[in-house]
Rosetta silent file (secondary structure, phi, psi, omega in degrees, C-alpha in Angstrom):
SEQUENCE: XXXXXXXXXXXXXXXXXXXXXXXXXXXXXXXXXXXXXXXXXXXXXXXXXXXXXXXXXXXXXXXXXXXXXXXXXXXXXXXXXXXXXXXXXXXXXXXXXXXXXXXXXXXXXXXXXXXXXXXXXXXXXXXXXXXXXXXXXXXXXXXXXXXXXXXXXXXXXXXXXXXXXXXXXXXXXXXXXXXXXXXXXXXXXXXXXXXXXXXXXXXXXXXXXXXXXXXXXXXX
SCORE:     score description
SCORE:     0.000 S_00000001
   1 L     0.000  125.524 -179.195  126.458  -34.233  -86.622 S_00000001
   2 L   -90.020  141.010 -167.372  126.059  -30.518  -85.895 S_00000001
   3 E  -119.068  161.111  177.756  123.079  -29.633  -83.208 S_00000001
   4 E  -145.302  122.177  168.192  120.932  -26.628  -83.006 S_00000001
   5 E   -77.980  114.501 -172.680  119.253  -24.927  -79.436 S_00000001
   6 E   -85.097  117.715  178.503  116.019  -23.620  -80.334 S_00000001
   7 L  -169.644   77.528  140.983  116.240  -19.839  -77.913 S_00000001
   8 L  -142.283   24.071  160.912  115.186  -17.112  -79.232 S_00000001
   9 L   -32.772  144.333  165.849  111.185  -17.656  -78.021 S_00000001
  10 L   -67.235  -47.194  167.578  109.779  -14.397  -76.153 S_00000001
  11 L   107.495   31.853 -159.225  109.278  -16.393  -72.673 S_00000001
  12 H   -70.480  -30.029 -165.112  106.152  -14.386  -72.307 S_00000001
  13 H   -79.964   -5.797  174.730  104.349  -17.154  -69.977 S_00000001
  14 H   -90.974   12.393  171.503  107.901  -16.877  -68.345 S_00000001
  15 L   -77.651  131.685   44.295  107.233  -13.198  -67.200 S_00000001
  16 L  -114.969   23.959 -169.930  108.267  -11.204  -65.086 S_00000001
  17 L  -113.202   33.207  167.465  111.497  -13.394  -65.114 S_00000001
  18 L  -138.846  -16.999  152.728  112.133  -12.935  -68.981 S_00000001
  19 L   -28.912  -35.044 -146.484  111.461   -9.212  -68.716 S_00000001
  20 L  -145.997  -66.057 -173.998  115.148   -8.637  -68.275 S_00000001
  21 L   -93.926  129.291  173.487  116.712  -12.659  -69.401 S_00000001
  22 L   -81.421  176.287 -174.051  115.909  -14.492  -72.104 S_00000001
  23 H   -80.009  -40.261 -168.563  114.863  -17.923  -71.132 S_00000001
  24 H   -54.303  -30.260  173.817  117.193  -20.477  -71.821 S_00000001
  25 H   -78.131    3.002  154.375  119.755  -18.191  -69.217 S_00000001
  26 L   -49.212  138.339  176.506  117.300  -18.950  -66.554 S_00000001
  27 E  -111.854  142.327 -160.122  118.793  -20.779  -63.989 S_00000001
  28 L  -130.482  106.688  167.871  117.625  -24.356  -62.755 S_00000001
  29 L    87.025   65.094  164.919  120.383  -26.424  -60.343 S_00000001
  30 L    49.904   32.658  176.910  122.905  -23.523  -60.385 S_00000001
  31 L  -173.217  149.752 -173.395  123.236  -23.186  -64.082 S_00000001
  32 E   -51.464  135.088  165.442  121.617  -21.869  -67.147 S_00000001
  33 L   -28.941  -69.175 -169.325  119.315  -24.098  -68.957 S_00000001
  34 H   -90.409    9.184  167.705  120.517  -24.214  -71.659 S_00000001
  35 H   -86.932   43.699  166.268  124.262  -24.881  -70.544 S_00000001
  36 H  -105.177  -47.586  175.148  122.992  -28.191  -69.519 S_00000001
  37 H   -64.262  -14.644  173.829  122.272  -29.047  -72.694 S_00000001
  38 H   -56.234  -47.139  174.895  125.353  -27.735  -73.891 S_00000001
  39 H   -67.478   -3.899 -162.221  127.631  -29.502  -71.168 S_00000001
  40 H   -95.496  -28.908 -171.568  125.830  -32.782  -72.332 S_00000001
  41 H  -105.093  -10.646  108.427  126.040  -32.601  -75.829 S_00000001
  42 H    14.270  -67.956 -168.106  129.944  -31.814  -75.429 S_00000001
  43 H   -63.170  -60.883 -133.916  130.117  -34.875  -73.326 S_00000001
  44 L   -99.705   -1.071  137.331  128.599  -36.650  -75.692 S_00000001
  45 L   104.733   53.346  157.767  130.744  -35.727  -78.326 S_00000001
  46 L   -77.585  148.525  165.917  129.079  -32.859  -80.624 S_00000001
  47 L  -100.789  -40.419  177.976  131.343  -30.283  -81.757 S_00000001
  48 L   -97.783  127.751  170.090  129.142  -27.821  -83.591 S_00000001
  49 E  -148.274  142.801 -178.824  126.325  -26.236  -82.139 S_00000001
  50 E   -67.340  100.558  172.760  123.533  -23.659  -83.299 S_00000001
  51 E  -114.035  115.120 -169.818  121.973  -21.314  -81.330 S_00000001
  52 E  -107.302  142.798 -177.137  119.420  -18.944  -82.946 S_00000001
  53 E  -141.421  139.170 -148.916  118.665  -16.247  -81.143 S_00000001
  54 L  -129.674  -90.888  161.160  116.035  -13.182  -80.693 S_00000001
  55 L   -46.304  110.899 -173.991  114.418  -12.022  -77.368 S_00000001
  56 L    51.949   24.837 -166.182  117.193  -10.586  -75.545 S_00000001
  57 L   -37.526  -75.353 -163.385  119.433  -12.372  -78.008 S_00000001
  58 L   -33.972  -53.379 -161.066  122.964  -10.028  -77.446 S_00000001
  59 H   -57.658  -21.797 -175.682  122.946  -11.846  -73.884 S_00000001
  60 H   -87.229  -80.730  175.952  123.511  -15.267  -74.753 S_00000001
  61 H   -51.977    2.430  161.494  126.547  -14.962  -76.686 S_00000001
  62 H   -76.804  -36.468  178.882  127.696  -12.704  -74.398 S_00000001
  63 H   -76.793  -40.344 -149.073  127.548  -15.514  -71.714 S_00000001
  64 L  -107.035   -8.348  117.180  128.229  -18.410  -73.697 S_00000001
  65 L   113.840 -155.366 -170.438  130.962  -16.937  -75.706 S_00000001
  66 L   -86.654   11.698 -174.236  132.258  -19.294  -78.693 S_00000001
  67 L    83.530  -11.706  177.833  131.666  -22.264  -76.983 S_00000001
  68 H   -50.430  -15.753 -170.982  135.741  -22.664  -76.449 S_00000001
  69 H   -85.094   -9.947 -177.759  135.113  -22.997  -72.540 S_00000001
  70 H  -120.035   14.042  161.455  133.145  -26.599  -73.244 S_00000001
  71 L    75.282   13.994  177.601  135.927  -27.521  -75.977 S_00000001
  72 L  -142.501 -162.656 -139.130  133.098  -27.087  -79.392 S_00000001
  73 L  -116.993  141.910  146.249  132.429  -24.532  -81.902 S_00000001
  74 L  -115.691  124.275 -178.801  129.045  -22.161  -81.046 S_00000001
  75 E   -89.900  145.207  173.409  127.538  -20.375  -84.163 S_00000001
  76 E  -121.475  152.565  169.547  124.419  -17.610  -83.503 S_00000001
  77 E  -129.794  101.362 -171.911  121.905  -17.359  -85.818 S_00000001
  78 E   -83.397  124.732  154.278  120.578  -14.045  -85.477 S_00000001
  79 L  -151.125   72.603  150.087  117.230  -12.876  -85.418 S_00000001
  80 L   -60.700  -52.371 -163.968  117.032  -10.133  -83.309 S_00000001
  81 L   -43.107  -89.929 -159.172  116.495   -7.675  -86.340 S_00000001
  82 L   -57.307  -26.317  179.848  113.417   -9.395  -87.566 S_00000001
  83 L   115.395  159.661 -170.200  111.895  -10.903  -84.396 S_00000001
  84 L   -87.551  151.862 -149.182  111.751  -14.686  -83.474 S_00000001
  85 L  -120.800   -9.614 -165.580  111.011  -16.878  -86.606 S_00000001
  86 H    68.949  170.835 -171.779  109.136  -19.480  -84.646 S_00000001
  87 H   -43.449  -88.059  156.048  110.441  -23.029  -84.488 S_00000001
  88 H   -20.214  -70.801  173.085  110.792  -23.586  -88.145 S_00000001
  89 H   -65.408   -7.066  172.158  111.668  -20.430  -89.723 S_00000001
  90 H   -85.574  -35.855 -170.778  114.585  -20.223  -87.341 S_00000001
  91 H   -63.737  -77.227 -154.975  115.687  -23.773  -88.152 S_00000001
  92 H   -47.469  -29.109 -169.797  115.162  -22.659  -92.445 S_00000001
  93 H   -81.014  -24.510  152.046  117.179  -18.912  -91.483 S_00000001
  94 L  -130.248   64.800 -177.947  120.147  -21.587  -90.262 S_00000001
  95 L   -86.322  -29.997  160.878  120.186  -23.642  -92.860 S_00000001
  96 L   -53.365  -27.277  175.900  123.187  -22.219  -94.204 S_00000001
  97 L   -95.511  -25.076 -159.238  124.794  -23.127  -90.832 S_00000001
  98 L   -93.884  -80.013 -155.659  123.179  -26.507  -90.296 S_00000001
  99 L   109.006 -131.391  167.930  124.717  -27.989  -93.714 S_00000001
 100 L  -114.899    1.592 -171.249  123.484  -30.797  -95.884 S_00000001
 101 L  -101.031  177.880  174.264  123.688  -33.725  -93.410 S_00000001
 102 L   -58.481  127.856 -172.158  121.098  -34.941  -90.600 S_00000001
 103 E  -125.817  171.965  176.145  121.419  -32.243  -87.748 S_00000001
 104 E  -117.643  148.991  157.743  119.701  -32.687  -84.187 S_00000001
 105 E  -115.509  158.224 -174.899  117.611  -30.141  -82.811 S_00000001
 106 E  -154.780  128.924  172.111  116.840  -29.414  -79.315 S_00000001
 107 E   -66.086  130.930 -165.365  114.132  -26.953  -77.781 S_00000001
 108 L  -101.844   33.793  177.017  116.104  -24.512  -75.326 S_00000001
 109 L  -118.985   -9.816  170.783  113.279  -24.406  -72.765 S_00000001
 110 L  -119.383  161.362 -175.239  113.386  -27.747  -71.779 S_00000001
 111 L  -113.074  151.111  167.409  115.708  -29.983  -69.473 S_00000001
 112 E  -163.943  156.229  174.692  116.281  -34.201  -69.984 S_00000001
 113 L   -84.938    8.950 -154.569  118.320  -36.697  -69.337 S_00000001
 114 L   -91.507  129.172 -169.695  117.936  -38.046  -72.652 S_00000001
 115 L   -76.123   74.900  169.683  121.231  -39.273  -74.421 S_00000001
 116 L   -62.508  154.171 -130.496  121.447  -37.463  -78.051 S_00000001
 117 L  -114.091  119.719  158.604  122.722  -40.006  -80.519 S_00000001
 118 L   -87.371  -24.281  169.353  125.599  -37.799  -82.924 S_00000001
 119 L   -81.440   -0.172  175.274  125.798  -40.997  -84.735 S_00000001
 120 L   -75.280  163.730 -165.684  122.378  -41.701  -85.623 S_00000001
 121 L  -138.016  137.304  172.573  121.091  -41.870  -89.027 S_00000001
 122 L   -67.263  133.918  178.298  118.024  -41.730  -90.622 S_00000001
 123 L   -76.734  114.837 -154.607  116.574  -44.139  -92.972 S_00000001
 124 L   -33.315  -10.186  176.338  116.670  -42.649  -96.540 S_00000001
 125 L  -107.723   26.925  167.650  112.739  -42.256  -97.180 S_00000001
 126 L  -120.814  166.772  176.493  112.379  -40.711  -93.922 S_00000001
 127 L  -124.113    9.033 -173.789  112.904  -37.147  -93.028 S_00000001
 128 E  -164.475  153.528  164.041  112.624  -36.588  -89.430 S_00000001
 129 E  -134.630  125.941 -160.763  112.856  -38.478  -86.273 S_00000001
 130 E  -109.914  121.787 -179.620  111.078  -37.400  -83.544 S_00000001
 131 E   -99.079  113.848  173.548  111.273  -37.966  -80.022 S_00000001
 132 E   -77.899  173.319  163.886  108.178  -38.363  -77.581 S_00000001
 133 E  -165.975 -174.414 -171.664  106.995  -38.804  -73.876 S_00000001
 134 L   -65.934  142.564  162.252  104.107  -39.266  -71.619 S_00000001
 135 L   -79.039  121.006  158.335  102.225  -36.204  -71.352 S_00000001
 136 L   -71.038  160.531  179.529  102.445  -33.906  -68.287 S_00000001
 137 L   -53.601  -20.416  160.306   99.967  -32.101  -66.815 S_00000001
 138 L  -115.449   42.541  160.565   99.727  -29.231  -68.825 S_00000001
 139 L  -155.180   46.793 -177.061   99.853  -30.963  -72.023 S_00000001
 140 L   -37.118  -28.003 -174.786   97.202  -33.921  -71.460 S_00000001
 141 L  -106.588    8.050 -168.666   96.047  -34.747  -74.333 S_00000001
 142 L    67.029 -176.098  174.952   99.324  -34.701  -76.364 S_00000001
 143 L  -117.877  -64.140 -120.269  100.512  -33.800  -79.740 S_00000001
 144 E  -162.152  166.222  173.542  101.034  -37.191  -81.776 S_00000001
 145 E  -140.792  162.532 -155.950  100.881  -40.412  -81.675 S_00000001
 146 E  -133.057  106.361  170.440  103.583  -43.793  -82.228 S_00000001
 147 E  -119.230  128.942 -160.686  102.504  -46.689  -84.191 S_00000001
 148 L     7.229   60.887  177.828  105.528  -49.524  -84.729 S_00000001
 149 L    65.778   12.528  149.476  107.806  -46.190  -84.807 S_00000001
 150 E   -47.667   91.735  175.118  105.401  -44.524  -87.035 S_00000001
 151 E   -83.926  129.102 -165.131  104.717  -40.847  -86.085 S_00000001
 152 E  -138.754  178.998 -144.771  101.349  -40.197  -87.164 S_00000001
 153 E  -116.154   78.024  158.162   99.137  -37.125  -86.515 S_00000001
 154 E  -135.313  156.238 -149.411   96.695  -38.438  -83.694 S_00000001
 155 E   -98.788  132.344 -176.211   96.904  -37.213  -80.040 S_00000001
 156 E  -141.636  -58.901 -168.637   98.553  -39.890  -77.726 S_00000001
 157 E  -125.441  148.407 -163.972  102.120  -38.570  -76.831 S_00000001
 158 E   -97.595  132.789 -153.972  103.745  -35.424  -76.085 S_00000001
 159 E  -106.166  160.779 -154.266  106.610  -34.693  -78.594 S_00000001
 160 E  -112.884    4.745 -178.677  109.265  -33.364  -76.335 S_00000001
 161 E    93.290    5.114 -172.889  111.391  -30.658  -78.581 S_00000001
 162 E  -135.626  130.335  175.108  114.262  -32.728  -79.663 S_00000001
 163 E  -144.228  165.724 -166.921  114.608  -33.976  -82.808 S_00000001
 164 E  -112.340  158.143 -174.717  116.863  -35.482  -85.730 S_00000001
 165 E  -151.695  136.287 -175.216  115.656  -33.894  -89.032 S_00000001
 166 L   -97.862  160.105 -163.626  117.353  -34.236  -92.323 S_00000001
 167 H   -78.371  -36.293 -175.719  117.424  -30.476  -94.404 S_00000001
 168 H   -48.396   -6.883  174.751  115.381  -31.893  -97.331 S_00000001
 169 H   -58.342  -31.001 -146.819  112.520  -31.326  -94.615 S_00000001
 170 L  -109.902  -22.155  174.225  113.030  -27.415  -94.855 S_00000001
 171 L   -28.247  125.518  166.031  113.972  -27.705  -98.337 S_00000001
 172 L    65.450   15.548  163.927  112.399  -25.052 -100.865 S_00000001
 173 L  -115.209  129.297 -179.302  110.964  -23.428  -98.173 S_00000001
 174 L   -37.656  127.967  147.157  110.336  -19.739  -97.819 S_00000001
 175 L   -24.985   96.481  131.503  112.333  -17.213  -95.481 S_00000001
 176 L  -169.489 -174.642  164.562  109.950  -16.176  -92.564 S_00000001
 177 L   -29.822  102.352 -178.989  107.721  -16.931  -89.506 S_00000001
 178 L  -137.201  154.356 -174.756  106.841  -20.660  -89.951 S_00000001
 179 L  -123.258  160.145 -169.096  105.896  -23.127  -86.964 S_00000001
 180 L   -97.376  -39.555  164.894  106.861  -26.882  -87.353 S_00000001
 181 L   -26.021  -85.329 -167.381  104.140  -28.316  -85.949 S_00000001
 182 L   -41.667  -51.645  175.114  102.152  -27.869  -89.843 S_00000001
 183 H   -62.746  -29.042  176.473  105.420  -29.198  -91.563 S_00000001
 184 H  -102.374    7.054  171.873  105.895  -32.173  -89.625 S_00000001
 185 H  -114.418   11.788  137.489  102.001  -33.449  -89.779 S_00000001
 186 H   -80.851  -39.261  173.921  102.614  -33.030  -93.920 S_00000001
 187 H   -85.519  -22.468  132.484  105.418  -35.143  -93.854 S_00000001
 188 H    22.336  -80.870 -176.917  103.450  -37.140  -91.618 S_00000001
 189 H   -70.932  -18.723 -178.714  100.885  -37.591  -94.077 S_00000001
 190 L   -99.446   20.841 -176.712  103.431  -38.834  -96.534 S_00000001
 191 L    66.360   57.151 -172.084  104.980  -41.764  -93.880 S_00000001
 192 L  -142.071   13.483  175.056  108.217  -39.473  -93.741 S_00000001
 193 L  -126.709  131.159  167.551  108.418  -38.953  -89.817 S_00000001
 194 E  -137.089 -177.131 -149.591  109.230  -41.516  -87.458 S_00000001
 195 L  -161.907  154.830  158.493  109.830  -41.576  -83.551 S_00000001
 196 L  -118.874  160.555  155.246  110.786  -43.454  -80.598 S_00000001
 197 E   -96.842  128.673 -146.663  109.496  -43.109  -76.823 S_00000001
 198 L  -106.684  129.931 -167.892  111.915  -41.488  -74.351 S_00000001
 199 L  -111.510   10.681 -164.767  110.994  -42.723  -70.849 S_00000001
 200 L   -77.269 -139.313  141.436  113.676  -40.837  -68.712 S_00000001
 201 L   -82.417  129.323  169.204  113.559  -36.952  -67.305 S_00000001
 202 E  -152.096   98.570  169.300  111.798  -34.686  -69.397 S_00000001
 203 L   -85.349 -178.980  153.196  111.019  -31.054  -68.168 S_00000001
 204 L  -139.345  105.158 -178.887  108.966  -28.123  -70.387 S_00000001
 205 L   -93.595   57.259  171.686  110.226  -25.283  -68.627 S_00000001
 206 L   -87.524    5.410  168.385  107.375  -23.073  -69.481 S_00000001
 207 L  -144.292 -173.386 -169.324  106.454  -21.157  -66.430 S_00000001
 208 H   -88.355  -24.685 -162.418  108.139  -19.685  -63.552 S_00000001
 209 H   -75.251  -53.429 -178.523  106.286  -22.678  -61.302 S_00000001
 210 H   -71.227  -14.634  156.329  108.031  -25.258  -63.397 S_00000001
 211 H   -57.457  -52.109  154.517  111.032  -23.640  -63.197 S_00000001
 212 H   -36.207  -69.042 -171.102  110.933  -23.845  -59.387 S_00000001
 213 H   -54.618  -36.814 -175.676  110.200  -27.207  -59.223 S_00000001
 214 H   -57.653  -29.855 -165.194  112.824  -28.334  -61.863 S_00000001
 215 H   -86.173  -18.985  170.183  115.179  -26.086  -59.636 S_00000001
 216 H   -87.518  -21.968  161.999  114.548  -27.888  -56.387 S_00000001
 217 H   -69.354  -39.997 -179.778  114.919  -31.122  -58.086 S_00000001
 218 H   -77.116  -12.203  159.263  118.403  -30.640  -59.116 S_00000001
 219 H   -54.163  -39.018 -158.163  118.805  -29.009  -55.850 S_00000001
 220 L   -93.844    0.000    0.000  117.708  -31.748  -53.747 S_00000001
């Protein structure tokens, strides 16, 4: 299973420290964001991994190079030119890169402890599997909600950025800006998403304050 790091977001609520860095090369516990997920899903035995990238793109493959220093392959999927594609349209712009099988995605703004599965598999009438938590304080009211592993479009749980998604989701769908959110409460509506609840560590590194704190936890 090939994975893809969602990073080429503007960081704007992450200013002034994305003026100059894009966010995922923030650092939380002595190391970039997103090479935690990197070292993990390594460990864990991905080979292939995605990175699309925008805001301050050129920096990240400058640091993280081809991925040879963590033993796996890194691909960029550029969209500097055009501008960040949102969640979706970056995932449809490296679809050519992803391939035809179930890939995992992972948001590159957040940190977890959560064990991505490269062998898991989707059941053939579903198209996405989504993974939740509790909601934190600045997301109270949730996004979704989990009925006997049913993802269904009421607000309960906070979906946490990492997901397994099969391509026929993105399928037939136009080049540009698109958000995911709309696409995944229409397959929703058709019973075609389902989800478990992850009860571990789960940051949303979305401001410089949670960025502190996450950084004094791995500090401490």
């Amino acid at each position: 299973m090939k994975a893809m790091i969602l990073s080429a977001g503007l960081g704007t609520r992450m200013r002034p420290l994305t003026n100059h860095t894009p966010k995922p090369l923030l650092v939380a516990g002595d190391k970039p964001l997103i090479v935690w997920h990197i070292e993990r899903l390594a460990r864990l035995g991905f080979e292939e991994i995605i990175i699309n990238i925008a805001h301050l793109g050129y920096m990240i493959p400058e640091y993280l190079g081809d991925g040879s220093k963590w033993n796996i392959r890194i691909t960029y999927s550029d969209e500097q030119q055009e501008g960040a594609l949102e969640s979706a349209g970056g995932i449809i712009k490296a679809l050519p890169l992803l391939g035809d099988e179930l890939f995992l995605v992972i948001n590159g703004d957040i940190w977890c402890d959560y064990d991505f599965d490269i062998d898991y598999n989707l059941p053939k009438d579903k198209l996405a599997n989504l993974i939740l938590v509790s909601n934190p304080q600045h997301n109270p009211n949730g996004d979704f909600d989990l009925i006997d592993n049913r993802v269904i479009d009421e607000k309960a749980y906070t979906f946490s950025g990492i997901g397994y998604y099969s391509p026929k989701l993105f399928e037939d769908m136009e080049y540009g800006k698109k958000a995911l959110a709309p696409m995944l409460r229409e397959a929703m509506s058709r019973d075609e998403v389902m989800g478990e609840l992850y009860n571990g560590y789960w940051f949303d590194i979305g401001t410089p304050q949670r960025l502190e704190e996450l950084d004094n936890l791995l500090q401490g």
